[in-house]
C-alpha positions as CSV (number, residue, x, y, z in Angstrom):
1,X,-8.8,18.7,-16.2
2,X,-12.2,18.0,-15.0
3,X,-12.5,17.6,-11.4
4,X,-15.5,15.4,-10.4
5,X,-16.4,17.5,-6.5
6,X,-16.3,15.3,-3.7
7,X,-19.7,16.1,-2.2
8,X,-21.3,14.5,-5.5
9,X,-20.8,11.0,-4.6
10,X,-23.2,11.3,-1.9
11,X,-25.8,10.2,-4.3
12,X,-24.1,7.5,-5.4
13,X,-23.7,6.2,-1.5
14,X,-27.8,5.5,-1.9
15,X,-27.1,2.4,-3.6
16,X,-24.5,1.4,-0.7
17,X,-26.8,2.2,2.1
18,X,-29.8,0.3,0.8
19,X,-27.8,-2.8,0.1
20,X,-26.0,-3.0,3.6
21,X,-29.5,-2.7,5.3
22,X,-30.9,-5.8,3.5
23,X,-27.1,-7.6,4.2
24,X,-27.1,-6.5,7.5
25,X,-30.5,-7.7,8.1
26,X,-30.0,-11.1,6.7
27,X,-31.4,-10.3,3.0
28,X,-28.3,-10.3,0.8
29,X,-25.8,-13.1,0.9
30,X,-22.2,-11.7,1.4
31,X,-21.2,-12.6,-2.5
32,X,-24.0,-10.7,-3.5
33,X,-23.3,-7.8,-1.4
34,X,-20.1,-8.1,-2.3
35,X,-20.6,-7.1,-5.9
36,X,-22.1,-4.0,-4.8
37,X,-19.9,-2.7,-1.6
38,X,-16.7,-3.2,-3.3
39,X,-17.4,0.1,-5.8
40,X,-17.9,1.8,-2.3
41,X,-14.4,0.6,-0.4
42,X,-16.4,-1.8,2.0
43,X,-16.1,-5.2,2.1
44,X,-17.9,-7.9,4.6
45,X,-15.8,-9.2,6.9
46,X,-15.8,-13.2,7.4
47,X,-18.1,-15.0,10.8
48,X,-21.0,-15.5,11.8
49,X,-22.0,-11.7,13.3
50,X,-22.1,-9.5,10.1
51,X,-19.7,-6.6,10.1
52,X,-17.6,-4.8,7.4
53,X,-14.5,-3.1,6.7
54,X,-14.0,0.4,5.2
55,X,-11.2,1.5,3.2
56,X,-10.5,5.4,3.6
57,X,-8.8,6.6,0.2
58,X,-5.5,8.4,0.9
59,X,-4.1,10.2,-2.5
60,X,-0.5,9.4,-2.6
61,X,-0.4,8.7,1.0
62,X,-1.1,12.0,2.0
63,X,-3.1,11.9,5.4
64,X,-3.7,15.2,6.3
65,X,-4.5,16.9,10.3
66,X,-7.9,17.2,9.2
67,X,-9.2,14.0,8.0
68,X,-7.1,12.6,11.0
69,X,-8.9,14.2,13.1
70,X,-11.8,13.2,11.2
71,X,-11.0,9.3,11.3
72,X,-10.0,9.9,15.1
73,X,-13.6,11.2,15.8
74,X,-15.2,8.3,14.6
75,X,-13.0,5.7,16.2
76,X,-14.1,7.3,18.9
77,X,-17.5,8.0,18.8
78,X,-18.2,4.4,17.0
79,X,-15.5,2.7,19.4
80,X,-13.6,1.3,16.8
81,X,-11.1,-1.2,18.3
82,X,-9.4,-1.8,14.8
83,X,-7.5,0.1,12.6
84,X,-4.9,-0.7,9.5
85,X,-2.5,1.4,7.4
86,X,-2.7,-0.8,4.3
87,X,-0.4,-1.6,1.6
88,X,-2.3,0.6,-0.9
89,X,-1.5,4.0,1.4
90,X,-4.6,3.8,2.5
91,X,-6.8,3.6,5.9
92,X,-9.1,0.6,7.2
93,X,-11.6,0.9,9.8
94,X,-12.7,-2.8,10.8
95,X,-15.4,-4.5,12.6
96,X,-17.9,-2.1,11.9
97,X,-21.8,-2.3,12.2
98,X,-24.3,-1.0,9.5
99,X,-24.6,2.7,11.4
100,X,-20.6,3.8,11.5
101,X,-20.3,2.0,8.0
102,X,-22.8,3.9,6.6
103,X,-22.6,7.2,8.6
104,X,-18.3,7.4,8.6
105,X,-18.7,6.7,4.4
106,X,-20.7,9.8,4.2
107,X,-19.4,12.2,6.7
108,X,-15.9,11.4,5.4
109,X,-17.0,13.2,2.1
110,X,-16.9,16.5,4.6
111,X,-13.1,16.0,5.0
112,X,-12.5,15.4,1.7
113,X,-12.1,11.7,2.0
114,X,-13.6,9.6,-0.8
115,X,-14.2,5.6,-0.1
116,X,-15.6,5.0,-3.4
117,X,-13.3,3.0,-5.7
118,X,-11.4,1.8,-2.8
119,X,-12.8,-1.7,-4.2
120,X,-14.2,-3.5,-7.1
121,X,-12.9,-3.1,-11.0
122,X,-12.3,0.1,-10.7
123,X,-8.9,2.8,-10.0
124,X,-7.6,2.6,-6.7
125,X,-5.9,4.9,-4.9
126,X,-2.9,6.6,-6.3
127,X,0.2,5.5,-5.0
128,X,3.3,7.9,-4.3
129,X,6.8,7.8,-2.5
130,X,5.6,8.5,0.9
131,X,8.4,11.0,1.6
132,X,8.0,12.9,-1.4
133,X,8.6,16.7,-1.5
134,X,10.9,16.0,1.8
135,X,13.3,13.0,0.7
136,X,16.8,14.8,0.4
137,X,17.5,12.1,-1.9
138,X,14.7,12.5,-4.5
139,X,14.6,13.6,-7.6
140,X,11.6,16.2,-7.6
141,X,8.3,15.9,-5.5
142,X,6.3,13.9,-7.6
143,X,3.0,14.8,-4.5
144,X,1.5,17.4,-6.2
145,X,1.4,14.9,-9.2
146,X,0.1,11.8,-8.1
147,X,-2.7,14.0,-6.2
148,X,-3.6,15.3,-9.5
149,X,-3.9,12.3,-11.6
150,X,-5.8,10.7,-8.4
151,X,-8.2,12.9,-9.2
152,X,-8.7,12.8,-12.8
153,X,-8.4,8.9,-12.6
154,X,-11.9,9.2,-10.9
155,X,-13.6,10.0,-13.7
156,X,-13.6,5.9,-14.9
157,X,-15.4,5.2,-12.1
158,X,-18.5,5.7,-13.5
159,X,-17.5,5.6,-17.3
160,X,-17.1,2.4,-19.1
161,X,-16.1,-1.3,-17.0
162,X,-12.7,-2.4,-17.0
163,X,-11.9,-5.9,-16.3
164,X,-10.1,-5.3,-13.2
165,X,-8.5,-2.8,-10.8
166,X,-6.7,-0.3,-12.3
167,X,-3.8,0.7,-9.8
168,X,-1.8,3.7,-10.3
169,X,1.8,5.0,-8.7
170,X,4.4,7.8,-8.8
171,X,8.2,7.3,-7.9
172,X,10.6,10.2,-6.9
173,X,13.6,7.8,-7.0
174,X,15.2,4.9,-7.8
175,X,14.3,3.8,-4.4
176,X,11.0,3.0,-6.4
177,X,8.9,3.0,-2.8
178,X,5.8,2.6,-4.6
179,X,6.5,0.2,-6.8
180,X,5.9,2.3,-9.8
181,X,7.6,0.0,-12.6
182,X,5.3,-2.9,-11.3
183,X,1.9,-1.3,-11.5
184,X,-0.8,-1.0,-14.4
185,X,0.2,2.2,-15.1
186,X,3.7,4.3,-12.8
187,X,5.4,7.1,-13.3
188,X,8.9,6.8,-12.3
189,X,10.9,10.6,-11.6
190,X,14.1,11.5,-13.8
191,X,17.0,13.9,-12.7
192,X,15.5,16.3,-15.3
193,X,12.3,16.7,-13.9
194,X,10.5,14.6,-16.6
195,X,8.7,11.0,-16.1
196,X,9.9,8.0,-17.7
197,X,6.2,5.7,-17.9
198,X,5.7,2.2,-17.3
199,X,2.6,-0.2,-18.3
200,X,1.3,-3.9,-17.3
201,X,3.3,-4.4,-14.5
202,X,2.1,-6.3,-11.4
203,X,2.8,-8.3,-8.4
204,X,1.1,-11.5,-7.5
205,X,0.8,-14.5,-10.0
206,X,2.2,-13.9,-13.0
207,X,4.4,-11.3,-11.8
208,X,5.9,-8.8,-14.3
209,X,7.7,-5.0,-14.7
210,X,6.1,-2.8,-17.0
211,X,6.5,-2.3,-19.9
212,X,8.4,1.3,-20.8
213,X,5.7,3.0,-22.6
214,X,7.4,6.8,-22.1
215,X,10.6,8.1,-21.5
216,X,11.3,11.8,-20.6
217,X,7.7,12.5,-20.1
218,X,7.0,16.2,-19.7
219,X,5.1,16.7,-16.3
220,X,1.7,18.5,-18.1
221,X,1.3,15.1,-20.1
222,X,1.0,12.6,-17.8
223,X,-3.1,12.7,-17.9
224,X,-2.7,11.3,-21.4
225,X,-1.0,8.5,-20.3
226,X,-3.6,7.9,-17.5
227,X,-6.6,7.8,-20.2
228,X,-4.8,5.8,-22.8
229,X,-4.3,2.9,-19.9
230,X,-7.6,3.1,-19.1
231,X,-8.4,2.8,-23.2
232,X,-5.8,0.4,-23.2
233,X,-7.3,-2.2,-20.7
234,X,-10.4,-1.7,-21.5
235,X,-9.8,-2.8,-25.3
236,X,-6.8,-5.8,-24.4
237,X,-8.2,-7.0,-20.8
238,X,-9.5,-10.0,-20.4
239,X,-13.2,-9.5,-19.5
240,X,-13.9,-13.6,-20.0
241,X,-11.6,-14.9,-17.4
242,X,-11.1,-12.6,-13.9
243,X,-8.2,-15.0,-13.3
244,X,-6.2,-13.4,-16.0
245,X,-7.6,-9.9,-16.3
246,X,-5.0,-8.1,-14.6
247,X,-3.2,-5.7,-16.9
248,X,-0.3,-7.6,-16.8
249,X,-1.6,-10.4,-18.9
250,X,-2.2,-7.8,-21.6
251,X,1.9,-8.4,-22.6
252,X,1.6,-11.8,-23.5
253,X,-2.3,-11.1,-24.8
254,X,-0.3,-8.8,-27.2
255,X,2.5,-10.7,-28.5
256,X,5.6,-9.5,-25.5
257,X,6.6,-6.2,-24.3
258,X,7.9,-4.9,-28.1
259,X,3.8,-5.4,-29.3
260,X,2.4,-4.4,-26.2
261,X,4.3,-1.3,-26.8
262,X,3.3,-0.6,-29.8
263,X,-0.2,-1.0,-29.1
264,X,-0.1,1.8,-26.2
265,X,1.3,3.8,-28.7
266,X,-1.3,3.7,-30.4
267,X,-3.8,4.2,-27.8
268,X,-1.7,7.4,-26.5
269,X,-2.2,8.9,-30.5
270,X,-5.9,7.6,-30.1
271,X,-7.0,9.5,-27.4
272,X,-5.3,13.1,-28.2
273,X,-7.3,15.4,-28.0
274,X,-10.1,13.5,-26.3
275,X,-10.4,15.3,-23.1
276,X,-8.7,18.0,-20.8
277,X,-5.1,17.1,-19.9
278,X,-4.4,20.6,-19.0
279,X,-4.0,20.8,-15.1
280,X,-2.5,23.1,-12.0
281,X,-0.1,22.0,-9.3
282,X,0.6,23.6,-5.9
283,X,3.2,22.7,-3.8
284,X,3.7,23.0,-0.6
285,X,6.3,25.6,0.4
286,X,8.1,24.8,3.7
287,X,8.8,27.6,5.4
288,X,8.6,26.5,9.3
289,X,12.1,26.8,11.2
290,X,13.9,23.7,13.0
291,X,15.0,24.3,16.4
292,X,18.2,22.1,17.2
293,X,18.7,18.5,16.1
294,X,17.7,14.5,17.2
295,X,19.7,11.6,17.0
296,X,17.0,8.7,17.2
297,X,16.8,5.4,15.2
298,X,13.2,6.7,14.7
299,X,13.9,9.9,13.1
300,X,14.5,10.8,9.9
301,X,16.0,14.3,8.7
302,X,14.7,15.6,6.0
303,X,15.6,17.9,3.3
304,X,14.7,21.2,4.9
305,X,17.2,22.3,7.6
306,X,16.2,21.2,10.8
307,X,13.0,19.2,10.3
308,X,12.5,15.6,10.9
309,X,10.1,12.8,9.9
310,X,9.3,10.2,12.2
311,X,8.8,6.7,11.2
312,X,5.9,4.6,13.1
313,X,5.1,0.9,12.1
314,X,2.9,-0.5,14.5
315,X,3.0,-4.5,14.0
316,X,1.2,-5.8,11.2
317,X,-0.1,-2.2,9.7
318,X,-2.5,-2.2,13.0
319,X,-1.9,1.6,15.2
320,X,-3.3,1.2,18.7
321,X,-6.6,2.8,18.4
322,X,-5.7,4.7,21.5
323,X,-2.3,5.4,20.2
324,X,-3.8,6.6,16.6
325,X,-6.3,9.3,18.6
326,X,-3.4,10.7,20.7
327,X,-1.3,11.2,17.7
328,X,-4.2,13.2,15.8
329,X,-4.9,15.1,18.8
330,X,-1.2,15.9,19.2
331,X,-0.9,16.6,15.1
332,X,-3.3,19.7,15.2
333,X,-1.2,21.6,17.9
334,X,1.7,21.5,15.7
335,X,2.3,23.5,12.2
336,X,2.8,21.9,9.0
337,X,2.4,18.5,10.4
338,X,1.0,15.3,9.0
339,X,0.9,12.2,8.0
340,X,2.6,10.3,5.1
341,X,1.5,6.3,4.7
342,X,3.7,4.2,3.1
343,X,3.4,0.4,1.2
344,X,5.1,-1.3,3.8
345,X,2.0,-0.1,6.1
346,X,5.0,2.5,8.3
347,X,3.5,6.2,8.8
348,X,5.9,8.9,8.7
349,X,5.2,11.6,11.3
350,X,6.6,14.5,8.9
351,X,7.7,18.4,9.1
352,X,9.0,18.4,12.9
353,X,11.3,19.8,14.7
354,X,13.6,18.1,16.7
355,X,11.5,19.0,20.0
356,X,7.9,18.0,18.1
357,X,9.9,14.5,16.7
358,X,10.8,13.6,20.1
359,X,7.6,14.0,21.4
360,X,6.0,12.0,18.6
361,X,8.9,9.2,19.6
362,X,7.9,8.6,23.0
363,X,4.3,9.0,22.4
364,X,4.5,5.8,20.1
365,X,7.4,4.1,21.6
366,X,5.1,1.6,22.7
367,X,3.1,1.4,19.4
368,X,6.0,1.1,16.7
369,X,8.6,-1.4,15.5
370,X,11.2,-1.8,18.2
371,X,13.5,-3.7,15.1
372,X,14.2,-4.0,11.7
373,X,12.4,-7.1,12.2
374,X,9.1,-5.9,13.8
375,X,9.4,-3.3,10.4
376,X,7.7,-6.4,8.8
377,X,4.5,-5.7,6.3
378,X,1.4,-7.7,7.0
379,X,-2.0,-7.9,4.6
380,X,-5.1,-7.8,7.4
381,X,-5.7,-11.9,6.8
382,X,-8.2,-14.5,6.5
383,X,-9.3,-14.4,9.7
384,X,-11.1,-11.3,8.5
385,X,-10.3,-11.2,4.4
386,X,-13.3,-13.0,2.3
387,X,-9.5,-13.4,0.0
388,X,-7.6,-14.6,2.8
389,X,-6.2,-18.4,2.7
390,X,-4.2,-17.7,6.1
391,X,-4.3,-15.7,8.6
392,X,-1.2,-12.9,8.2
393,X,-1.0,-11.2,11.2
394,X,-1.4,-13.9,13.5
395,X,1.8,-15.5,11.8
396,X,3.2,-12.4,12.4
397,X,2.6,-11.8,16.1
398,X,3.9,-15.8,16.7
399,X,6.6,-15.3,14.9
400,X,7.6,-11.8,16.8
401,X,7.5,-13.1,20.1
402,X,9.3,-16.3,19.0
403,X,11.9,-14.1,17.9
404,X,11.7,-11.3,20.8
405,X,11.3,-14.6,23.1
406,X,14.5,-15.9,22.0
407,X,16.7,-12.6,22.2
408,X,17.6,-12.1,18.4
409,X,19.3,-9.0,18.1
410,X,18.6,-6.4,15.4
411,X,19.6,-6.5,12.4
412,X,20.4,-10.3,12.0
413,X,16.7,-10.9,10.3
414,X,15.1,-8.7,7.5
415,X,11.8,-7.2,7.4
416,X,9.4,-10.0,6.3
417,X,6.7,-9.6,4.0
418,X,3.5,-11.9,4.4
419,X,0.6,-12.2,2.4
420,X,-3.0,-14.6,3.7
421,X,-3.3,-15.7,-0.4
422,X,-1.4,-15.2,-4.1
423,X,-3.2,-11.4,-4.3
424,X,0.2,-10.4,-2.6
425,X,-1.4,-7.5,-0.9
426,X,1.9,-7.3,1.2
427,X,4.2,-7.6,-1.8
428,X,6.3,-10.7,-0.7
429,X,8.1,-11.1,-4.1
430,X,9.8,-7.9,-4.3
431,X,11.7,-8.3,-0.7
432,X,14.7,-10.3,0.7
433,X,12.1,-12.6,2.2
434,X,8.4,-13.4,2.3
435,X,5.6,-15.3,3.2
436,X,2.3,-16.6,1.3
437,X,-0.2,-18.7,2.5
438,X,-0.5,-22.3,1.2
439,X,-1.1,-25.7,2.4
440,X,0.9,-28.6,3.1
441,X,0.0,-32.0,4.1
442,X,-3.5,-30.6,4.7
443,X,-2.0,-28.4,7.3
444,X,-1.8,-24.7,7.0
445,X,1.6,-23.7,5.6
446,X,3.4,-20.7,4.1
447,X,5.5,-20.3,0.7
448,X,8.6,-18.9,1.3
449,X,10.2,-16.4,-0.9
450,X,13.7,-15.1,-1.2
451,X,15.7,-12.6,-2.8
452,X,13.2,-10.1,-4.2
453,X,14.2,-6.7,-5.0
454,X,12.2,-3.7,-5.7
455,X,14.5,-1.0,-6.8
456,X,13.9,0.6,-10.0
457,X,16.6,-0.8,-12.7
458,X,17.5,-3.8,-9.7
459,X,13.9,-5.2,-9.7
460,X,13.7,-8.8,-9.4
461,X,10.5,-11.5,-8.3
462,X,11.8,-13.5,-5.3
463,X,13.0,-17.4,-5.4
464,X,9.8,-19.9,-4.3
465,X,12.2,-21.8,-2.2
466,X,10.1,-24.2,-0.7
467,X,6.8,-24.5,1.7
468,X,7.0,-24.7,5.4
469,X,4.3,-25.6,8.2
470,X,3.0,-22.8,9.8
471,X,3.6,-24.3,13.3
472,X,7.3,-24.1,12.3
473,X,7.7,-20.5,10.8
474,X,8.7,-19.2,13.9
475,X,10.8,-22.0,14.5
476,X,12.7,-21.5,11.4
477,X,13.3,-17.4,12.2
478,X,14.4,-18.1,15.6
479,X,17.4,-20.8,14.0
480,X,18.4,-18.3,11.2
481,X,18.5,-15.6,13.4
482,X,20.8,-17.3,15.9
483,X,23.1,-18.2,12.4
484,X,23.2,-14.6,11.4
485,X,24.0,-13.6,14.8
486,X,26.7,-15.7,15.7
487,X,28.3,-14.6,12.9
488,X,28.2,-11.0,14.0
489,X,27.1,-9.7,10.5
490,X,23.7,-8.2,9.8
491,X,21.1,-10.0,8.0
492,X,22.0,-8.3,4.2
493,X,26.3,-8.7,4.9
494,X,25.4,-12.6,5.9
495,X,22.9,-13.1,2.9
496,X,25.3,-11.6,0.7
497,X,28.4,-13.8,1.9
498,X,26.0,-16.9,2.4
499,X,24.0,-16.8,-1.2
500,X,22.6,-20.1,-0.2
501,X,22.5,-20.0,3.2
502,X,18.7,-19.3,4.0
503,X,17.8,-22.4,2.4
504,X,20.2,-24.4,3.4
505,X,18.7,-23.6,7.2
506,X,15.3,-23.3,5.9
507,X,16.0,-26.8,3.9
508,X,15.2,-29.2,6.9
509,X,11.7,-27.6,7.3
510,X,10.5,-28.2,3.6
């Protein structure tokens, strides 16, 4: 497998740095800079003041002591004041000016973190069960996997367009945490070790599961499906209409799922032999020793005796800044330690033992979800996303203290999912219920959806049951959460009784 080395891209960032001086100085209208940060993970930011976001590539999730300690630096030194663990396991520094943009893109190379391809038509980061190689209930550790095709994906970067973003992810279990049947290109973990491969799926409009291209994939082939996708796209994708260029438009470009098939097939046969699929794994042997046990909501135990993970979702994706720097400081005192980012934006505090866990508990307690509720997933919004229609995580903070406000107790609402336009960043479809910006009556309003499942076999596109205000979201939590509590059943036992019964509440606010 070639390996492009991460220091090369430095030359590359030449191109970056030039355009965000002229766009920082008033000589490049946003569109036009948009074009060319997006290759580079940076994005303007919407107002008046220019500023810009960077997204820090995380490889399957994996956020290591070092390039936290990296990321804390610079929050630090450039006195960030906001962060976000994103949907695509990655990390976003906002409201940056032209110096940490520029200087944080390059240093990062040092760490090993690569921002280029973190936006634009090109392949994103690779996705992975965020608890893989510790989930007692996983097949195998697909890690070591989905860090290797992360890396070879790169390779397209500067190779031939593709229409659009090419999004890969790796699944350890039916759990499917990564959506792997609903990406361009997912490999989903069998009890035998193997992969079983799907292609063209997606979430947003025109939703779809891939399409089974593989089944009982042996591990040292999986590069071959990563190139023939990348052929694939590049010779079914829409190029003339960005609207429909998503891969998942190529099974109806192609006839249905029995053609599209048939044509990856074909592809795969193509492109034998075309490059160097042979590649080296190394996993991580856990050897460190647990010292007693923890019975917290927070902790998780994980497949080695004795060791814990510990689950933090700050609201909306967005860690304290001082919270985040304590965390990284604490992380390099403590062996084996680190990070593991997850869709729903929640970062798992994994390889502890029951003393480090508890210390990681109350050092968050202030900075993580204190319900099922507050577990919600947020995309960063309009009020800073060029995308955004509405703003996500101020929905999300009204609609928290509504519910905290009005003394809902846990469990009797579900973990919302709420997305600023139909991109879908936060995956709204594939939950019990979700959230997408719209309009109604002029006014600023949300779609609601319901009954969306993402587990592999189980995976089904939520209801759009209707539109609501977005002065009456909350309003419409707090009522359904009294119903669900009065009835002294958790959210999923009511829903599952009541199969109507969140529209029929929701009904009088259509």
């Amino acid at each position: 497998m070639n390996v492009i080395p991460v220091d090369s891209w430095k030359e590359d960032m030449q191109v970056f740095q030039e355009a965000a001086k002229k766009y920082y100085a008033g000589e490049l209208k946003r569109a036009e800079y948009k074009g060319i940060s997006g290759k580079f993970g940076s994005y303007a930011q919407k107002g008046d003041e220019p500023k810009s976001m960077l997204r820090l590539r995380m490889p399957a999730g994996r956020l290591t002591r070092e390039k936290m300690a990296f990321i804390a630096e610079s929050v630090r030194k450039y006195a960030i004041d906001k962060i976000k663990f994103t949907t695509c396991q990655t990390v976003q520094l906002h409201n940056l000016g032209l110096e940490p943009v520029c200087r944080i893109m390059e240093d990062a190379l040092k760490v090993g973190i690569v921002t280029v391809g973190g936006g634009g038509d090109f392949p994103r980061n690779t996705t992975c069960s965020p608890l893989s190689g510790i989930d007692a209930d996983e097949y195998f550790n697909v890690m070591p996997y989905a860090e290797a095709v992360g890396q070879y994906a790169m390779q397209f970067i500067n190779a031939e367009k593709m229409p659009r973003k090419y999004k890969i992810g790796f699944s350890s279990s039916p759990k499917n945490q990564s959506h792997a049947t609903m990406r361009d290109l997912g490999f989903v973990a069998r009890p035998d070790g193997k992969f079983d491969v799907y292609s063209a799926g997606g979430i947003g409009p025109n939703p779809k599961v891939g399409v089974k291209v593989g089944e009982a994939v042996e591990p040292q082939d999986i590069l071959k499906y990563v190139r023939a996708m990348w052929v694939m796209f590049r010779a079914y994708g829409n190029y003339e209409n960005r609207a429909r260029a998503r891969s998942r438009y190529m099974q109806e470009t192609l006839g249905g799922p029995e053609k599209y098939y048939e044509a990856f097939q074909a592809k795969l046969a193509e492109v034998e032999g075309t490059d160097d699929f042979a590649f080296e794994i190394k996993e991580a042997v856990i050897t460190k020793a647990g010292d007693g046990t923890i019975e917290n909501r927070r902790a998780i135990a994980q497949k080695q005796p004795g060791l814990y993970s510990v689950v933090w979702h700050p609201l909306g994706g967005c860690p304290s800044p001082e919270v985040f720097c304590q965390v990284s400081d604490a992380l390099q005192e403590i062996e084996g330690a680190e990070i593991r980012l997850a869709l729903d934006e929640t970062a798992y505090i994994v390889n502890l033992t029951a003393g480090e866990a508890q210390k990681f508990i109350d050092l968050t307690a202030g900075d993580s979800a204190a319900s099922l509720f507050e577990m919600a997933s947020a995309c960063i919004g309009g009020s800073i996303c060029q995308q955004g229609v509405r703003d996500s995580q101020a929905l999300l903070r009204s609609c928290a203290e509504a519910v905290q406000k009005a003394g809902i107790p846990d469990g009797a609402l579900p973990a919302i999912h709420i997305s600023g336009c139909p991109g879908s960043c936060a995956t709204p479809q594939v939950v019990p219920m979700g959230f997408r910006g719209a309009v109604k009556d002029r006014q600023s309003a949300w779609l609601l959806y319901l009954n969306g499942c993402d587990a592999q076999g189980q995976e089904v596109f939520g209801k759009e049951a209707g539109v609501i205000l977005e002065t009456e979201v909350p309003d419409f939590l707090v009522e359904l959460g009294k119903k669900v509590a009065e009835s002294g059943m958790s959210f999923a036992e009511w829903s599952k009784a009541n199969a109507d019964g969140v529209e029929k509440v929701a009904a009088k606010y259509f």
